[in-house]
OpenMM code with the backbone's topology and positions (N, CA, C; nanometers):
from openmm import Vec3, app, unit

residues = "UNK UNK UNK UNK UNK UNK UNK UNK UNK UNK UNK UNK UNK UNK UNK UNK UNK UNK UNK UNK UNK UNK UNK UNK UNK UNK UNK UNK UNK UNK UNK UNK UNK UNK UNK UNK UNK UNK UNK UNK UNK UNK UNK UNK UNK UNK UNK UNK UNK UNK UNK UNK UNK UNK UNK UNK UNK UNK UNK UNK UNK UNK UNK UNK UNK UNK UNK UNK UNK UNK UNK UNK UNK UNK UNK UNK UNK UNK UNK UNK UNK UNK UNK UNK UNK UNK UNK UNK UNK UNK UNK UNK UNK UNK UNK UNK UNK UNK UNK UNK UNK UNK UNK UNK UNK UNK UNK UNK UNK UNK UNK UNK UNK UNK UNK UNK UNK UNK UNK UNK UNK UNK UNK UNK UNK UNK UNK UNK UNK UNK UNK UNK UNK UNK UNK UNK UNK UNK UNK UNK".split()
positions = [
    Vec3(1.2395, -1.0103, 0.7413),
    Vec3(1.3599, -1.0023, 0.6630),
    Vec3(1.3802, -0.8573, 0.6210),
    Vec3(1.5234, -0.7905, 0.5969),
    Vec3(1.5045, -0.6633, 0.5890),
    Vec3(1.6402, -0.6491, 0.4755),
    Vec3(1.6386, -0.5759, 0.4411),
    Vec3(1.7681, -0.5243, 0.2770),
    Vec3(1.8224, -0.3841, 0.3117),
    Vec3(1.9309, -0.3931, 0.2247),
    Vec3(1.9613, -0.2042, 0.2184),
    Vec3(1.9959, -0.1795, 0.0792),
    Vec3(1.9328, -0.0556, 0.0467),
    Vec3(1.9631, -0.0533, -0.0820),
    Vec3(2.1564, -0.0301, -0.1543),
    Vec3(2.1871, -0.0268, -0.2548),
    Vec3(2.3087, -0.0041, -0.2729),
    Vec3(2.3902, 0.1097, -0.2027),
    Vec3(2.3352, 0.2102, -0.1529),
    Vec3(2.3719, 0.3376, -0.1320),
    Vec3(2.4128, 0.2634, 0.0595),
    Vec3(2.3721, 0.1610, 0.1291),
    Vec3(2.4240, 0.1103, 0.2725),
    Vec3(2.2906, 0.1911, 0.3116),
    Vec3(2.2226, 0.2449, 0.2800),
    Vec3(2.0796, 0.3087, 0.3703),
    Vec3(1.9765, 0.2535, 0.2911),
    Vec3(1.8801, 0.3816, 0.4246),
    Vec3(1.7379, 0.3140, 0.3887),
    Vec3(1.7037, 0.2117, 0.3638),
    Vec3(1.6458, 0.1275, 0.4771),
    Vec3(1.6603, -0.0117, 0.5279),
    Vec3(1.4848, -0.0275, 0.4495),
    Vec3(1.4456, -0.1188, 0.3587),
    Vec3(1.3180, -0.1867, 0.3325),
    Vec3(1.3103, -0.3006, 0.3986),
    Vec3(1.1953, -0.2804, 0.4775),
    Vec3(1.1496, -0.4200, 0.5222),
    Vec3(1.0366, -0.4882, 0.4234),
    Vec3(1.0613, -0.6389, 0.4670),
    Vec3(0.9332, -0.7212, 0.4132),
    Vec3(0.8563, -0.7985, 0.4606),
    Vec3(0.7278, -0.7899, 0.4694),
    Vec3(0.6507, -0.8278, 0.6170),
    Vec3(0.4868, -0.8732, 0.5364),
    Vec3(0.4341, -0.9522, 0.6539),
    Vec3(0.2710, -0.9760, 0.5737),
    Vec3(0.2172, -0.9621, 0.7178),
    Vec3(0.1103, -0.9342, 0.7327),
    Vec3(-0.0197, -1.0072, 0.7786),
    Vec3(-0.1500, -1.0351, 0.7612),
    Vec3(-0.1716, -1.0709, 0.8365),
    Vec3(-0.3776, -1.1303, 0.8224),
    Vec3(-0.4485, -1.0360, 0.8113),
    Vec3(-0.5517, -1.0123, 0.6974),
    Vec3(-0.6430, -0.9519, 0.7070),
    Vec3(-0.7450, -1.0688, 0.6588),
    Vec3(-0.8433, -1.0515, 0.7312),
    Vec3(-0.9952, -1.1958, 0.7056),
    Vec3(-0.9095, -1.3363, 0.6648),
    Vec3(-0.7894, -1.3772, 0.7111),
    Vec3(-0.7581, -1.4844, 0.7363),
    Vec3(-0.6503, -1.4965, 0.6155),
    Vec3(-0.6042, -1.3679, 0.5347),
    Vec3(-0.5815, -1.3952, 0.4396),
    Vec3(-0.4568, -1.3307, 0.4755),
    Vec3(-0.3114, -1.3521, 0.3762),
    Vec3(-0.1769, -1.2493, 0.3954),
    Vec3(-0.2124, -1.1790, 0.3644),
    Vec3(-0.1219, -1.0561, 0.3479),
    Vec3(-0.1617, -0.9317, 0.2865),
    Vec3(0.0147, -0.9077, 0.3152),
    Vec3(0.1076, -0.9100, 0.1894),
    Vec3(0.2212, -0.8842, 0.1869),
    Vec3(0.2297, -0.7288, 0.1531),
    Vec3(0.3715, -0.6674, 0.2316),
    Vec3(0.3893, -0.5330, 0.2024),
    Vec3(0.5495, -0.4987, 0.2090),
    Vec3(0.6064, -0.3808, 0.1729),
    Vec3(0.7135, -0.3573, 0.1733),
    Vec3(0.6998, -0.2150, 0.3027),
    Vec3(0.7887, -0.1893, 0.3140),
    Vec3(0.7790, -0.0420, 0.4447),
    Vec3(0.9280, 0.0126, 0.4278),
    Vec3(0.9574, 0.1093, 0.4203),
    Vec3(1.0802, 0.1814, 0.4782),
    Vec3(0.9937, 0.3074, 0.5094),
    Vec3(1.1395, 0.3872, 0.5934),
    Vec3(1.1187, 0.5269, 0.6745),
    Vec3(1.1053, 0.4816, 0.8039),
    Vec3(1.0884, 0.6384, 0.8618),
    Vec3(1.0883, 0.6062, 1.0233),
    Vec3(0.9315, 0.5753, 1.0844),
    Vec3(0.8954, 0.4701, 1.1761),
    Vec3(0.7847, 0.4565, 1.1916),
    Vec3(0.6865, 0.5528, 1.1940),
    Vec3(0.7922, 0.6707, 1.2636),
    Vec3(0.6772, 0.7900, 1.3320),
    Vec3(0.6829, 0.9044, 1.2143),
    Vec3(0.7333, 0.8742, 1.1243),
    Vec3(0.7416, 0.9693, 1.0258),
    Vec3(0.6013, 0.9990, 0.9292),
    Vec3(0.5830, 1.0857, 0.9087),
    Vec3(0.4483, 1.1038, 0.7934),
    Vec3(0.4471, 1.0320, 0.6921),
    Vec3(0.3131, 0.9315, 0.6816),
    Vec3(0.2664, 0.8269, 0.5925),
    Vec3(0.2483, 0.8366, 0.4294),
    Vec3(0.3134, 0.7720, 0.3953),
    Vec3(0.2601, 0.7539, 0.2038),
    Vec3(0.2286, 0.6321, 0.1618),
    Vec3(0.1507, 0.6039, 0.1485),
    Vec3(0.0700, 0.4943, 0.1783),
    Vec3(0.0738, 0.4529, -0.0086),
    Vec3(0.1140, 0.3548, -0.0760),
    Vec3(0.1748, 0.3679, -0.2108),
    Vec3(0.0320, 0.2100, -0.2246),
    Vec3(-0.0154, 0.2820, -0.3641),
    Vec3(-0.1329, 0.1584, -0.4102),
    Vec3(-0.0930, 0.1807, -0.5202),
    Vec3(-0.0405, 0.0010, -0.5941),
    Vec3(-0.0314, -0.0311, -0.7068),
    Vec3(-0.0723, -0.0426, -0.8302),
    Vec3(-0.0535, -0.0538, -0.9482),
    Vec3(-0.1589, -0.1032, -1.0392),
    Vec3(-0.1988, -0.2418, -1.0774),
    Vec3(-0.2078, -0.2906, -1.2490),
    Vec3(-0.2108, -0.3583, -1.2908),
    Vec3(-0.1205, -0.3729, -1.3622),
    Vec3(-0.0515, -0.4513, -1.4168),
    Vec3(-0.0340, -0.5865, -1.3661),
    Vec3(0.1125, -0.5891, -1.2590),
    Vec3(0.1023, -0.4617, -1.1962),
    Vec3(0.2204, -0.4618, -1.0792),
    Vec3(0.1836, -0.5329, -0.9626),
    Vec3(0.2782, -0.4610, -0.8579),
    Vec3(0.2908, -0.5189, -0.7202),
    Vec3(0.3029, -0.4267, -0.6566),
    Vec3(0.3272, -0.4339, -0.5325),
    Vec3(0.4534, -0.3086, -0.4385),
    Vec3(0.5529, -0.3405, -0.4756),
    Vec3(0.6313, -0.3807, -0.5820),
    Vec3(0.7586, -0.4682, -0.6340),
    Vec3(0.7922, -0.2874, -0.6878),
    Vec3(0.6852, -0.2301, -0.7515),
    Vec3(0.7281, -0.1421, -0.8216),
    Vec3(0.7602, -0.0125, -0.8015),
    Vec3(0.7494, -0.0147, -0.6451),
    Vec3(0.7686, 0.1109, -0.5536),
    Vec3(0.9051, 0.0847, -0.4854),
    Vec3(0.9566, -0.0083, -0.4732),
    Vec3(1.0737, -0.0429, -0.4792),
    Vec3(1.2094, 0.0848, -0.5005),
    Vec3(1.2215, 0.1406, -0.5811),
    Vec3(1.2995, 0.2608, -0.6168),
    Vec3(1.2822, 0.3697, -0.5031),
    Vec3(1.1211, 0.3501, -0.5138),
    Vec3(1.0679, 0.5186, -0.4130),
    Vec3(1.1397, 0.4444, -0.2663),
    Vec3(1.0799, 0.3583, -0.2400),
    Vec3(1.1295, 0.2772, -0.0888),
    Vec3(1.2813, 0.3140, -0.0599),
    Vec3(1.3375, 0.2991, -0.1625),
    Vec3(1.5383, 0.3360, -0.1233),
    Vec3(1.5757, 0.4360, -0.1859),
    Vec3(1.4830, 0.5219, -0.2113),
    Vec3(1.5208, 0.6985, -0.2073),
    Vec3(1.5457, 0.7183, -0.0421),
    Vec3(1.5908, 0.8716, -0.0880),
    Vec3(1.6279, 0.9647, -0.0148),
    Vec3(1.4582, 1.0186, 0.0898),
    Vec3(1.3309, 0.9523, 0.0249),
    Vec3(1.2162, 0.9756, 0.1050),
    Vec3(1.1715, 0.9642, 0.2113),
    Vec3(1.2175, 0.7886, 0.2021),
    Vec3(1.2309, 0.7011, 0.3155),
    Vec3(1.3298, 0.7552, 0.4940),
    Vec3(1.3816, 0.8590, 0.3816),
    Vec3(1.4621, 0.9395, 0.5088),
    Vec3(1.3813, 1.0055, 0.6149),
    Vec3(1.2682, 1.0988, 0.5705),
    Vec3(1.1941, 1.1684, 0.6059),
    Vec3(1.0449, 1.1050, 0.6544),
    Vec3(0.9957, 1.0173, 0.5499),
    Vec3(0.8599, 0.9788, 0.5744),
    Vec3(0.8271, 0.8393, 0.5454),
    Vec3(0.7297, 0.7270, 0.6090),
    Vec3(0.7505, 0.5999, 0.6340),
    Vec3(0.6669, 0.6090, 0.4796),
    Vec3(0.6998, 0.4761, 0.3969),
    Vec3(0.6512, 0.4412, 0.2742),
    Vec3(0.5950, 0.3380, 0.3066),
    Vec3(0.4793, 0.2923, 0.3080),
    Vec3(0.4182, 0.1270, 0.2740),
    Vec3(0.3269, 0.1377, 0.1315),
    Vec3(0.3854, 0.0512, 0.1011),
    Vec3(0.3591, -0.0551, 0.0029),
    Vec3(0.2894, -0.2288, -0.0169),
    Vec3(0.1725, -0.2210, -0.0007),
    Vec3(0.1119, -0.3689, 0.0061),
    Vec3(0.0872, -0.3731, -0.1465),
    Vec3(0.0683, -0.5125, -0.1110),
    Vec3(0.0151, -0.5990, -0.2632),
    Vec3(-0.1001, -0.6404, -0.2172),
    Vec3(-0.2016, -0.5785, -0.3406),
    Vec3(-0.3150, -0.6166, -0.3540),
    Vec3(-0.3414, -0.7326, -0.3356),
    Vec3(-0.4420, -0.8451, -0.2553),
    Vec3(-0.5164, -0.9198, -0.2659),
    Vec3(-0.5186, -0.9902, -0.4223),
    Vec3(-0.4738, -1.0874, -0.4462),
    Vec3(-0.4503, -1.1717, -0.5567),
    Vec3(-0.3167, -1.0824, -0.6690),
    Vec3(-0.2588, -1.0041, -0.6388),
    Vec3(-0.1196, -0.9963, -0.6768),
    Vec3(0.0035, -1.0149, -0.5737),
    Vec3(0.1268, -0.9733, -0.6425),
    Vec3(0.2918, -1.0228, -0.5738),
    Vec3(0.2379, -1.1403, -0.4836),
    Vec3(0.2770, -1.0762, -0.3770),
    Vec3(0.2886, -1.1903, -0.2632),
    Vec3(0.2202, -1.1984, -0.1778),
    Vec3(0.0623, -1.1526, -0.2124),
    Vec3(-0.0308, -1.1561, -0.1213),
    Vec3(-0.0821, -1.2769, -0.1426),
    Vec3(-0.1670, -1.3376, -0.0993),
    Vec3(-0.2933, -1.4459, -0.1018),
    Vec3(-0.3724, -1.4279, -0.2281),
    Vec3(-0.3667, -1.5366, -0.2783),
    Vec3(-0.4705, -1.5754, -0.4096),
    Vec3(-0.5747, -1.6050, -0.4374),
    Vec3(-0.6490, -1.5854, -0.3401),
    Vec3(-0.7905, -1.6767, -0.3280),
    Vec3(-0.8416, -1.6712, -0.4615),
    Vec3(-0.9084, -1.7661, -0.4914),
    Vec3(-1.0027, -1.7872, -0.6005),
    Vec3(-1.1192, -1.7267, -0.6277),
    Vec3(-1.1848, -1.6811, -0.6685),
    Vec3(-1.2829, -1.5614, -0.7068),
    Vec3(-1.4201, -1.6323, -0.6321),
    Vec3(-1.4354, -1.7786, -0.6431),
    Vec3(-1.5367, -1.8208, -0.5524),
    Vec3(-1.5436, -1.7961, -0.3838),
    Vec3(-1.3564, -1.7611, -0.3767),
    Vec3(-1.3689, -1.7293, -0.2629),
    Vec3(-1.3555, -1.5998, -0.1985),
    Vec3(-1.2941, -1.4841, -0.2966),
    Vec3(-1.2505, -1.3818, -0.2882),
    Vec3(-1.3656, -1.2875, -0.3997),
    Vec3(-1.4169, -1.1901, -0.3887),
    Vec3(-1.4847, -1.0985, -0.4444),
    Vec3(-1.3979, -0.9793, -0.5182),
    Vec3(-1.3278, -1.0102, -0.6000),
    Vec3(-1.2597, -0.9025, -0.6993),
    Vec3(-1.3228, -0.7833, -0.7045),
    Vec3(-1.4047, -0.7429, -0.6055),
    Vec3(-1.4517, -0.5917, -0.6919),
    Vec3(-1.3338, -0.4693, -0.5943),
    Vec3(-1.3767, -0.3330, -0.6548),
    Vec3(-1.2816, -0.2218, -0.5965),
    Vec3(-1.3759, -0.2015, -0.4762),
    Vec3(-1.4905, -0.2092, -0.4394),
    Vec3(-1.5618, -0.2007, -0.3008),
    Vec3(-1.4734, -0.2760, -0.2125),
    Vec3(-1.4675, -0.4513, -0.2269),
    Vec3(-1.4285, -0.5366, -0.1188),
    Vec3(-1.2659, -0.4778, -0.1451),
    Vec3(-1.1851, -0.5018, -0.2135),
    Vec3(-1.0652, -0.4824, -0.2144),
    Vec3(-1.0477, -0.3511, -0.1447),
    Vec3(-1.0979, -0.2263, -0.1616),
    Vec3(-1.0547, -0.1314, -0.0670),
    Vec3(-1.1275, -0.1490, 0.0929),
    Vec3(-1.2273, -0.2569, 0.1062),
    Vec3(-1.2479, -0.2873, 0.2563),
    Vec3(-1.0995, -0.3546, 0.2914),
    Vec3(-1.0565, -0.4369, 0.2357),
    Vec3(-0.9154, -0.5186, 0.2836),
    Vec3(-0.8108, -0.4567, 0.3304),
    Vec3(-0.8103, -0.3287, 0.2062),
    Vec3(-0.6970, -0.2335, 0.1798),
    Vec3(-0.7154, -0.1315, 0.3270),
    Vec3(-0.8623, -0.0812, 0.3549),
    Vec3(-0.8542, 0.0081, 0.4482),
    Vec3(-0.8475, -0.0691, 0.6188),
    Vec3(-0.8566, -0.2182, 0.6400),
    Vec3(-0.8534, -0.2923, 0.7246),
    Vec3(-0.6908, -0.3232, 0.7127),
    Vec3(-0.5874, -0.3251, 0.6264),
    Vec3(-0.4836, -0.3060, 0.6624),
    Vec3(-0.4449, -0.1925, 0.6851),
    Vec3(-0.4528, -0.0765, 0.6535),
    Vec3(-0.4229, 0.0247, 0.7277),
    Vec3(-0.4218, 0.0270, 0.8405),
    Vec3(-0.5776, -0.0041, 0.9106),
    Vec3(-0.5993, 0.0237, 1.0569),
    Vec3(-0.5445, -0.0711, 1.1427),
    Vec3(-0.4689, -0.1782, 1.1067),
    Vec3(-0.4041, -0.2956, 1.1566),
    Vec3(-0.2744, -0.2331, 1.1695),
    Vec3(-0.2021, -0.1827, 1.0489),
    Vec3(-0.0730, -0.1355, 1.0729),
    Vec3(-0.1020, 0.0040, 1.1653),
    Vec3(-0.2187, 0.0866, 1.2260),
    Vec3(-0.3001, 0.2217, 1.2487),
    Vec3(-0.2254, 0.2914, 1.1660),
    Vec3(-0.2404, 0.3298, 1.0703),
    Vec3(-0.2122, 0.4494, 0.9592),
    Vec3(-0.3454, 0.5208, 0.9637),
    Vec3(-0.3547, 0.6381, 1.0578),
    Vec3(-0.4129, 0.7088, 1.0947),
    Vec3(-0.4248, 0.8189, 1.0191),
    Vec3(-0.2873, 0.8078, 0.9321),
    Vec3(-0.3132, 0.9563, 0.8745),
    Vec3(-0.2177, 0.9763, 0.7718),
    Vec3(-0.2374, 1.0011, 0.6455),
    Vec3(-0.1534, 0.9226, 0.5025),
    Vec3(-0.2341, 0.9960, 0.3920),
    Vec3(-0.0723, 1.0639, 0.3064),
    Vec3(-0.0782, 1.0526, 0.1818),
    Vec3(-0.1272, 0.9450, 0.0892),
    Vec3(-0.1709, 0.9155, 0.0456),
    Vec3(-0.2334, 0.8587, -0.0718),
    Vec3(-0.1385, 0.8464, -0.1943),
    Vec3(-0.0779, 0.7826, -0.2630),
    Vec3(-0.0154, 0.8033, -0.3897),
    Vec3(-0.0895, 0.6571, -0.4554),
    Vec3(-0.1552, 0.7151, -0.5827),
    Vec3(-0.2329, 0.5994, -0.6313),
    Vec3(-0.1869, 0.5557, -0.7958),
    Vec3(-0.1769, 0.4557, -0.8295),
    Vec3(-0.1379, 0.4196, -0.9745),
    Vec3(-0.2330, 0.3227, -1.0373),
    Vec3(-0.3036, 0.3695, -1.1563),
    Vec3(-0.3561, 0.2587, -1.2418),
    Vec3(-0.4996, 0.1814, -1.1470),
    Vec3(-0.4658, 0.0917, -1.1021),
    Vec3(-0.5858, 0.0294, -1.0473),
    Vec3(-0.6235, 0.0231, -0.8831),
    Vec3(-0.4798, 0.1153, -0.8243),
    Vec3(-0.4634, 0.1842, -0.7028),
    Vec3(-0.6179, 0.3040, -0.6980),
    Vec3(-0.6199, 0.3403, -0.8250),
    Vec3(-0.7003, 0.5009, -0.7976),
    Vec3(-0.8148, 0.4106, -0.7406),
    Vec3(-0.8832, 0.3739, -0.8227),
    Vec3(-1.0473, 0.3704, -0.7401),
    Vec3(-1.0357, 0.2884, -0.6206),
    Vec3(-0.9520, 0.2222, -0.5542),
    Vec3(-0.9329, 0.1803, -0.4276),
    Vec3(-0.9391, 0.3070, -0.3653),
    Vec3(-0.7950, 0.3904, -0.3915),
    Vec3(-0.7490, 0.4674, -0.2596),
    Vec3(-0.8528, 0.6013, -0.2806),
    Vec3(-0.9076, 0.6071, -0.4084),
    Vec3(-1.0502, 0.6731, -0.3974),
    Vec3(-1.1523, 0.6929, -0.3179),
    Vec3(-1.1717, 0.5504, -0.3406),
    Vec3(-1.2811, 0.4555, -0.2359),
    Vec3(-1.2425, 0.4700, -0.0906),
    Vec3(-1.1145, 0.4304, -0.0974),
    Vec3(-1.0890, 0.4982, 0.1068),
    Vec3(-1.0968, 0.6475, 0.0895),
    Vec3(-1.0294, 0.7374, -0.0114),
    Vec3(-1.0867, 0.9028, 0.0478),
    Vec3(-1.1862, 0.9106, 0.1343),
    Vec3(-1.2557, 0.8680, -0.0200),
    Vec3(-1.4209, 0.9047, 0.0307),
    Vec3(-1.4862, 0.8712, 0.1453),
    Vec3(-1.4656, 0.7406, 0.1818),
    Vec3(-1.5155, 0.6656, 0.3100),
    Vec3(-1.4638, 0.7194, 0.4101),
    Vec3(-1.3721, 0.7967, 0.4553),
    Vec3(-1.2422, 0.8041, 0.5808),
    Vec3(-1.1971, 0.9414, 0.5162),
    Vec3(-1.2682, 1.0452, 0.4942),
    Vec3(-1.1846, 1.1624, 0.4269),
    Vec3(-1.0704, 1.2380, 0.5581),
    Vec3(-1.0990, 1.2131, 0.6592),
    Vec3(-1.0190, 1.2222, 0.8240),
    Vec3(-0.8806, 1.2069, 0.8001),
    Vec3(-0.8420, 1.0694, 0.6931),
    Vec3(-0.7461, 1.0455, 0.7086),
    Vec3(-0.6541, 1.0665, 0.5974),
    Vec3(-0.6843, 1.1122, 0.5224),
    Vec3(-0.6138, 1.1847, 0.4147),
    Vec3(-0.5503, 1.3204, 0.4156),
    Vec3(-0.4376, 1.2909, 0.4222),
    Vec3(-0.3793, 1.4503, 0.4196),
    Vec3(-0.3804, 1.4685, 0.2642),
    Vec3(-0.3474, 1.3983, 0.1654),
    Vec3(-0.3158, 1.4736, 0.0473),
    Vec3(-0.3453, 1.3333, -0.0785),
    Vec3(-0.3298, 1.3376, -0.2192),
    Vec3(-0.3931, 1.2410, -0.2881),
    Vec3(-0.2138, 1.2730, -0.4185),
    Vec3(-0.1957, 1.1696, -0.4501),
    Vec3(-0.1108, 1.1977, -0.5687),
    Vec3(-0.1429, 1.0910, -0.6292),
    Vec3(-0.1934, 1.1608, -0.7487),
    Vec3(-0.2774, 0.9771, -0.8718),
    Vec3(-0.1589, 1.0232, -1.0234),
    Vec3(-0.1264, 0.9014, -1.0207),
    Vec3(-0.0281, 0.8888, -1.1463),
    Vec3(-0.0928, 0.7440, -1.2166),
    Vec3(-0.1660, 0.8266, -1.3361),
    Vec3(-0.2398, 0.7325, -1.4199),
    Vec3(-0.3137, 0.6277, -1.3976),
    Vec3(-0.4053, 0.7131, -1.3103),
    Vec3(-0.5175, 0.6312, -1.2708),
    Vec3(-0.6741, 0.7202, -1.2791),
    Vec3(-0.7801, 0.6186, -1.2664),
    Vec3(-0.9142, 0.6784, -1.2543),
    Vec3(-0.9115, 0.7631, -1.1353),
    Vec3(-0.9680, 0.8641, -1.1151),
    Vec3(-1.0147, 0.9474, -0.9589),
    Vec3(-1.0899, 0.9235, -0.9535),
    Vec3(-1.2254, 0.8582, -0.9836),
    Vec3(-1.3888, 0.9065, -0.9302),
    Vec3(-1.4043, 0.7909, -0.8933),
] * unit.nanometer
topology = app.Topology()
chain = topology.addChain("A")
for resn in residues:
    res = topology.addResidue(resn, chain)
    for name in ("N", "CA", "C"):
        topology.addAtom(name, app.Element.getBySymbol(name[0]), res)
């Protein structure tokens, strides 16, 4: 399914797939081949809240994705017996959707409970980081 914002541009799409059997909902605008910003949410958000950035004038230049964390928006809920809440497993999910969508190579913009995820991928995958922008979140 796909929208345009008020302005008749910059088309957001809305899309999921499987990661370990689970959805993993996301939002996307920009051009596929355009340079990555890879947008991690906080608490108690979504990718609902990147929404604005998605139908800027950004989306012109560089592709935006936006997923929802594993037990927020419109991802999969699993139950904690079945799902492991920590920022280790959640950024395994997080960096297994990347390589599914291949986001090879991505800005980072991290918020609130985004940081120690997209932290956690720096560190693991520093290859694929061109650059880090944390807006009120932990770094370490």
């Amino acid at each position: 399914m796909k929208t345009m914002n008020g302005f008749g541009q910059n088309r957001v799409s809305y899309n999921s797939i499987q990661v370990d059997n689970l959805k993993i909902f996301y939002r996307e605008a920009g051009p596929k081949d355009g340079p990555v910003i890879f947008l991690l949410h906080g608490v108690p958000t979504s990718s609902r809240m990147y929404q604005p950035m998605l139908e800027s004038s950004l989306s012109t230049k560089y592709r935006l994705v936006a997923p929802d964390f594993r037990g927020f928006g419109h991802s999969t809920w699993p139950s904690r017996k079945e799902f492991s809440y920590t920022f280790d497993h959640l950024t395994q999910v997080t960096q297994e959707f990347a390589d599914k969508l291949k986001l090879d190579h991505y800005t980072l913009c991290l918020h609130d409970y985004g940081g120690p995820v997209g932290m956690r991928m720096a560190i693991g995958q520093p290859e694929k980081v061109e650059a880090v922008i944390i807006q009120n979140a932990v770094s370490h």
